[in-house]
Steps between C-alpha positions, in 0.01 A plus 500: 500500500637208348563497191272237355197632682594819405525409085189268586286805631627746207374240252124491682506835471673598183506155305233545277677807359814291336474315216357175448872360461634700773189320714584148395885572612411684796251268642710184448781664710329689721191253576626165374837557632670300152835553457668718255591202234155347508302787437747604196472135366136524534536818312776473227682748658845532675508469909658910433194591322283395789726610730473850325114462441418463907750775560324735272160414619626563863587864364162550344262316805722755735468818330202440445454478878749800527187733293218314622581418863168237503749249669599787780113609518391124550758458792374834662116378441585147657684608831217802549264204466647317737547800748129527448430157568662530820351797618112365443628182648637719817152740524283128512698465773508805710239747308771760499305753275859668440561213297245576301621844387825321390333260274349779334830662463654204378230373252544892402874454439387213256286685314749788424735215413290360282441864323845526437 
């Protein structure tokens, strides 16, 4: 995954967990996409110290991931989903009862995901 996307998902998930600094920093490198200089101007700090702020809050956002795994679950939920999606789309179409019993295994799988 790139890595942008990748930062920008582990802050959805995990952002609300740093600190309302760490946020501020985050978000206008991550999201806003301001460069290192304007964001430590803006801040009254040096372009290291942001530097070493967003690398920090990469560490936390992904290990909080690496003990939570709510990105990993999400991604699992999502492409079962669309498996699922598929599959009802597919029975409309031929009224292949087998499909049936897969959906029900699937939305199953889901559910234990969920659990977890």
């Amino acid at each position: 995954m790139e890595k942008i996307a990748r930062q920008g998902l582990l802050y959805d998930f995990y952002g609300a967990l740093l600190t309302e600094h760490q946020r501020q920093v985050y978000e206008d490198v991550v999201l806003y996409d301001l460069s290192l200089s304007e964001i430590a101007e803006e801040q009254g700090i040096s372009r290291q110290g942001v530097h070493d702020l967003v690398k920090r809050c990469d560490r936390i956002l992904e290990d909080y991931e690496e003990k939570l795994h709510l990105m990993e679950k999400f991604g699992n939920t999502k492409r079962l989903a669309r498996e699922i999606q598929s599959l009802a789309g597919e029975f409309s179409r031929t009224g292949d009862r087998n499909l049936l019993r897969r959906i029900e295994e699937i939305s199953g799988e889901i559910i234990d995901l969920e659990a977890h």
